[in-house]
DSSP file (Angstrom, degrees, kcal/mol; ACC not computed):
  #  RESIDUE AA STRUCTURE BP1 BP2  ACC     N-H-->O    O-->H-N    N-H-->O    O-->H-N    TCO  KAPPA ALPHA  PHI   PSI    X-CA   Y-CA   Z-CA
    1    1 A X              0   0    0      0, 0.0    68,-0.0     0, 0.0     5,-0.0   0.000 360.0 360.0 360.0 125.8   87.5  110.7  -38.6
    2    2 A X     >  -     0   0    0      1,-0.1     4,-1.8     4,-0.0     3,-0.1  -0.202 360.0-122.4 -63.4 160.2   91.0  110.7  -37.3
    3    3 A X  H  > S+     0   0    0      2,-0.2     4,-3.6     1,-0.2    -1,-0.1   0.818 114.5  55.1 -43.5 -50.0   93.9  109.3  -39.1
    4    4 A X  H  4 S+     0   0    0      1,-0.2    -1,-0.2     2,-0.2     4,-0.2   0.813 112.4  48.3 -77.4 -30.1   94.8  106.8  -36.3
    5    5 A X  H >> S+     0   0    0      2,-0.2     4,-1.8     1,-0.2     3,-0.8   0.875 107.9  50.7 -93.0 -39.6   91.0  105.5  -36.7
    6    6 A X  H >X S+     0   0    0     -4,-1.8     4,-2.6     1,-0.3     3,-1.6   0.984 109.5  49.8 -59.2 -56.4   90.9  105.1  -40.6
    7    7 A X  H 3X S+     0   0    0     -4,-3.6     4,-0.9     1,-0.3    -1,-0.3   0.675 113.3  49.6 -62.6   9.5   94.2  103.0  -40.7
    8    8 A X  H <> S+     0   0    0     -3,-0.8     4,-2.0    -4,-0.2    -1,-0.3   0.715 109.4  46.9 -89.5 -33.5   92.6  100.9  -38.1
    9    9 A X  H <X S+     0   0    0     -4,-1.8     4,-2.4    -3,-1.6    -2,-0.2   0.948 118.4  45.5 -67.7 -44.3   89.2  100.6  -40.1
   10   10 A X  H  X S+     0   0    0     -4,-2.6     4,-4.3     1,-0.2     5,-0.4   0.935 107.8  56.2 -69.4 -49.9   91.8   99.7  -43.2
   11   11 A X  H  X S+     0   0    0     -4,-0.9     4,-1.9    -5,-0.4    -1,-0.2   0.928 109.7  47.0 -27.1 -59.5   93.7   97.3  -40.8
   12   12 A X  H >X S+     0   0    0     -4,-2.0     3,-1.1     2,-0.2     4,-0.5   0.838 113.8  49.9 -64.3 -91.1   90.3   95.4  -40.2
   13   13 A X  H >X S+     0   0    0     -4,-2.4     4,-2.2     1,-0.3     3,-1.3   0.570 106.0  50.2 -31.1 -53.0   89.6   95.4  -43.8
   14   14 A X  H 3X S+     0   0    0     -4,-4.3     4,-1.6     1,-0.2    -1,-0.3   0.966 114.9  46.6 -55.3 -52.3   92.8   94.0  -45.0
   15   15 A X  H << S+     0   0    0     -4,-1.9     4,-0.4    -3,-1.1    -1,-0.2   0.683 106.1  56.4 -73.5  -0.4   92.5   91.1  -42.4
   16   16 A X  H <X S+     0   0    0     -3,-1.3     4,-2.4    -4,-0.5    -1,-0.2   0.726 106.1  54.3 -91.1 -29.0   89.1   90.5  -43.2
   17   17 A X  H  X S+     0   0    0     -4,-2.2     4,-2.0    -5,-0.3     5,-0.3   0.968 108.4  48.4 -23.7 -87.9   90.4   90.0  -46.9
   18   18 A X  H  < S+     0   0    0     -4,-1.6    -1,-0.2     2,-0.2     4,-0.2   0.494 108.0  51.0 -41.7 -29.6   92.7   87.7  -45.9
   19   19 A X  H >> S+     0   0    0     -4,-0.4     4,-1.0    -5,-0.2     3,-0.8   0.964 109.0  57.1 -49.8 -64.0   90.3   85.7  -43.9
   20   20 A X  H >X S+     0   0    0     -4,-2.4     4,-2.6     1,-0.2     3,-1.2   0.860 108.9  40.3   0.9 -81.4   88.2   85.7  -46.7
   21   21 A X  H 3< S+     0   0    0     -4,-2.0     4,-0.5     1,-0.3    -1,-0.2   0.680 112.2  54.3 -82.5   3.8   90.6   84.2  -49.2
   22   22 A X  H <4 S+     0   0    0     -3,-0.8    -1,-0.3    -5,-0.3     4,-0.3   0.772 108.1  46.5-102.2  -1.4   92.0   81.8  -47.1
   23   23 A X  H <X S+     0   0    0     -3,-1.2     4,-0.8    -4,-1.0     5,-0.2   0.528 111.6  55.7-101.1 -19.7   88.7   80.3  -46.1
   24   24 A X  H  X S+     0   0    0     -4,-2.6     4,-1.6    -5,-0.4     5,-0.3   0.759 112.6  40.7 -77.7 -21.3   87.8   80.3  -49.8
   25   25 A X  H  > S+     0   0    0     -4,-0.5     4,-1.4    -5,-0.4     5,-0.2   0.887 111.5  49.7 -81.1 -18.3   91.0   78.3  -50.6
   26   26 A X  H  > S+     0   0    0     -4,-0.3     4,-1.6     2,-0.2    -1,-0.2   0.775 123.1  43.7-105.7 -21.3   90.9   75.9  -47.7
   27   27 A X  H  X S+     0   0    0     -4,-0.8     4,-3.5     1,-0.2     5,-0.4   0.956 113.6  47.6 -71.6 -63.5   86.7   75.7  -49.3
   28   28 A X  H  X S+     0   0    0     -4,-1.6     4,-1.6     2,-0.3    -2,-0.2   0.819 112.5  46.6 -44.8 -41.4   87.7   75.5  -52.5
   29   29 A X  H  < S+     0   0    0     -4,-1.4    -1,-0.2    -5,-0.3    -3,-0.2   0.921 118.1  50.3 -70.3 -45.5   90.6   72.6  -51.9
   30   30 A X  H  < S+     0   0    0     -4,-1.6     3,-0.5    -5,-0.2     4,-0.3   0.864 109.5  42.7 -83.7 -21.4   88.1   70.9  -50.0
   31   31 A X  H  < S+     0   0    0     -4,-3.5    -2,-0.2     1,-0.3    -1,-0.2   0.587  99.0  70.1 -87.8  -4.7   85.2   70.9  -52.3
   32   32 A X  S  < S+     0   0    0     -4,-1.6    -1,-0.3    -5,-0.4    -2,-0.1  -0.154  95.1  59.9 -79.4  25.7   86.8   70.0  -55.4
   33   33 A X  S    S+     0   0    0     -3,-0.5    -1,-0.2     2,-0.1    -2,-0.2   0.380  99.4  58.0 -73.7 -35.9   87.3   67.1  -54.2
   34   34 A X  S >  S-     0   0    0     -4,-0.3     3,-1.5     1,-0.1     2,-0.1  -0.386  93.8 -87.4-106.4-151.4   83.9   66.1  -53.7
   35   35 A X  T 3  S+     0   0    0      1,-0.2    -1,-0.1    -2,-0.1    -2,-0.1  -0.488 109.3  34.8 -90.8-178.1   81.1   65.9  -56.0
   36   36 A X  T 3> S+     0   0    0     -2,-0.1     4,-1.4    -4,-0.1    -1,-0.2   0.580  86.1 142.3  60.1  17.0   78.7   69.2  -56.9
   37   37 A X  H <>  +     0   0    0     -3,-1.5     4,-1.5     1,-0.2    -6,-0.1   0.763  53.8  51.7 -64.9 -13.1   82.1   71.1  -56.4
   38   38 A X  H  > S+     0   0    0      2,-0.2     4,-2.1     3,-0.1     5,-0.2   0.965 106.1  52.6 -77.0 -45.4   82.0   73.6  -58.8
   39   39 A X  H  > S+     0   0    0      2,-0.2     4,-2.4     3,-0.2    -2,-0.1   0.907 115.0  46.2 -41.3 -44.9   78.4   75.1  -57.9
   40   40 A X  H >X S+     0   0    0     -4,-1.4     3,-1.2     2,-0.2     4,-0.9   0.987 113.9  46.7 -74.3 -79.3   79.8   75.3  -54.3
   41   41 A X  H 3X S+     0   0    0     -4,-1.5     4,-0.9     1,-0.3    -1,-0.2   0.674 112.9  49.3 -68.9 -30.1   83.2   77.0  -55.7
   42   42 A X  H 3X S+     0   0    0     -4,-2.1     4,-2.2     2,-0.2     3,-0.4   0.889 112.7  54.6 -71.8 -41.8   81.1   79.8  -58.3
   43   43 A X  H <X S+     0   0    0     -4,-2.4     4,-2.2    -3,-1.2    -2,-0.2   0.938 110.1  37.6 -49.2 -68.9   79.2   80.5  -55.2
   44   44 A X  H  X S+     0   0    0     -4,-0.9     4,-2.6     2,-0.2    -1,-0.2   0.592 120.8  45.1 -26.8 -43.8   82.1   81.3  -53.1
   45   45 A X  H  X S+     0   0    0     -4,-0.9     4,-2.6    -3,-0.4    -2,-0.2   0.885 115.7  51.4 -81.8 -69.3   84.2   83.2  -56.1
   46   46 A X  H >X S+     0   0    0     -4,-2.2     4,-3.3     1,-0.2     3,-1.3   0.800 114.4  47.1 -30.6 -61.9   80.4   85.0  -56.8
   47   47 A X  H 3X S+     0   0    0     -4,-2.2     4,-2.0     1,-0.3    -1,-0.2   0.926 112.6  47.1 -32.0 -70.9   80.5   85.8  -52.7
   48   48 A X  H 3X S+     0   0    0     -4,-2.6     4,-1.9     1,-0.2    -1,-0.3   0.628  99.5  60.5 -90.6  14.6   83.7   87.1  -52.6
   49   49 A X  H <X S+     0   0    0     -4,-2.6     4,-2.4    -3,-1.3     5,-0.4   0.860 109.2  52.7 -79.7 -55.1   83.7   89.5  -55.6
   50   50 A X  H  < S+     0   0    0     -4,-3.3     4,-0.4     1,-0.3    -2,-0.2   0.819 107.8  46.1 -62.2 -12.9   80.9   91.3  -53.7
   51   51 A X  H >X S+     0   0    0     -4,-2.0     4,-1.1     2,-0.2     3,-0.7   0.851 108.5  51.4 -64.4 -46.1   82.5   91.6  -51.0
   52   52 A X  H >X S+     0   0    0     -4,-1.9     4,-2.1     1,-0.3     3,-0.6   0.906 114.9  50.8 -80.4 -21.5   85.8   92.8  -52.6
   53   53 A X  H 3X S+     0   0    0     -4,-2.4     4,-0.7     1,-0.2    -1,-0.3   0.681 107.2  48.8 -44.0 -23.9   83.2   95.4  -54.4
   54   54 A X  H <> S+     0   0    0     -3,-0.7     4,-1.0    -5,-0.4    -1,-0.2   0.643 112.3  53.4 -97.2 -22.8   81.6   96.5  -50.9
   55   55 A X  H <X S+     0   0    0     -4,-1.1     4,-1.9    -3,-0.6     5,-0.4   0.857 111.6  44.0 -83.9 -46.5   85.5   96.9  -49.8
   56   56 A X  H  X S+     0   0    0     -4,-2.1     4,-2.5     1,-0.2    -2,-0.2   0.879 112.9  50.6 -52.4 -38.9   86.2   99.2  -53.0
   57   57 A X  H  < S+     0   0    0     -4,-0.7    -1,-0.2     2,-0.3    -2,-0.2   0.855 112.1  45.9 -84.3 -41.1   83.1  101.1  -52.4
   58   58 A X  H  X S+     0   0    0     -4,-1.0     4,-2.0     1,-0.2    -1,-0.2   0.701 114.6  51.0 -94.5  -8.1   84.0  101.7  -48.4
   59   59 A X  H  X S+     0   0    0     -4,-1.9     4,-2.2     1,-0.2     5,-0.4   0.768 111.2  44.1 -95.9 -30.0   87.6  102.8  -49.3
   60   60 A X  H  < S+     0   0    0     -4,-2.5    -1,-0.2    -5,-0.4    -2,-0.2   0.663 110.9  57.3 -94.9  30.6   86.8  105.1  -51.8
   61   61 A X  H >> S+     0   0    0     -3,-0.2     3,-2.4     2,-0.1     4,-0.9   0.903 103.1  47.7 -59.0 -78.8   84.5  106.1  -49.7
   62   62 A X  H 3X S+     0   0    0     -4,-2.0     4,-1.3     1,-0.3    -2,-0.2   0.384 107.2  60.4 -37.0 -24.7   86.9  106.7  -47.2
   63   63 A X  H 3X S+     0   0    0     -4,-2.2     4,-2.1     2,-0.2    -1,-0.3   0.742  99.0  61.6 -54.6 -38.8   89.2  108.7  -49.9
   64   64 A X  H <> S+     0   0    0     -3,-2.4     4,-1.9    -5,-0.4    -2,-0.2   0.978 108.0  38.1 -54.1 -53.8   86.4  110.8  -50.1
   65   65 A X  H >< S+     0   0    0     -4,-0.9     3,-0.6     1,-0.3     4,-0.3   0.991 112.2  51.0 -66.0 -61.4   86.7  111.8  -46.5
   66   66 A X  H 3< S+     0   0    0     -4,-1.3     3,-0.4     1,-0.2    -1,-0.3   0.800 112.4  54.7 -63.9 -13.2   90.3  112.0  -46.1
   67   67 A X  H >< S+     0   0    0     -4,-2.1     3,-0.6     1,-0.2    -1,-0.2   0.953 114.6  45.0 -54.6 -54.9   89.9  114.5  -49.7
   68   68 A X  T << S+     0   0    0     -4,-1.9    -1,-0.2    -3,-0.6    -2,-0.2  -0.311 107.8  52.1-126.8  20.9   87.5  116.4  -47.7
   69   69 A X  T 3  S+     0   0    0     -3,-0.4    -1,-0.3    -4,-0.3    -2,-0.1   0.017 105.1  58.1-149.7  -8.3   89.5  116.7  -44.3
   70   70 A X    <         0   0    0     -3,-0.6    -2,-0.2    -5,-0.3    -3,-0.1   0.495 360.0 360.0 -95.3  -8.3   92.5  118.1  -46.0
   71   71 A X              0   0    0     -4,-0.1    -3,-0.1     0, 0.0    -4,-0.1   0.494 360.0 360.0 -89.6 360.0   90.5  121.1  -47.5
């Protein structure tokens, strides 16, 4: 995997991040307002810790390879 093609993969990741937490605040803002908002908001938190785990997992993945493309 080229250089040019990981920072693009990483590019995607980081802006899917950021999609991510901004559609969990703009949830979050709006569902604490109504009622059964906390289930709705642990859901959301729950969601996006696996996600930022599936993000950890594919960058140090991706360490792995760029380890293994300098040797």
């Amino acid at each position: 995997m080229s250089a040019d093609r990981i920072a693009a993969a990483l590019a995607r990741i980081e802006a899917a991040l950021a999609r991510i937490n901004a559609a969990r605040e703009a949830t979050a803002g709006a569902e604490s307002r109504g009622a059964g908002a906390s289930a709705r908001v642990v859901e959301l938190v729950n969601v996006q810790e696996k996600l930022r785990e599936q993000v950890a997992e594919s960058l140090r993945e991706l360490d792995d390879l760029l380890i293994q493309l300098e040797d």
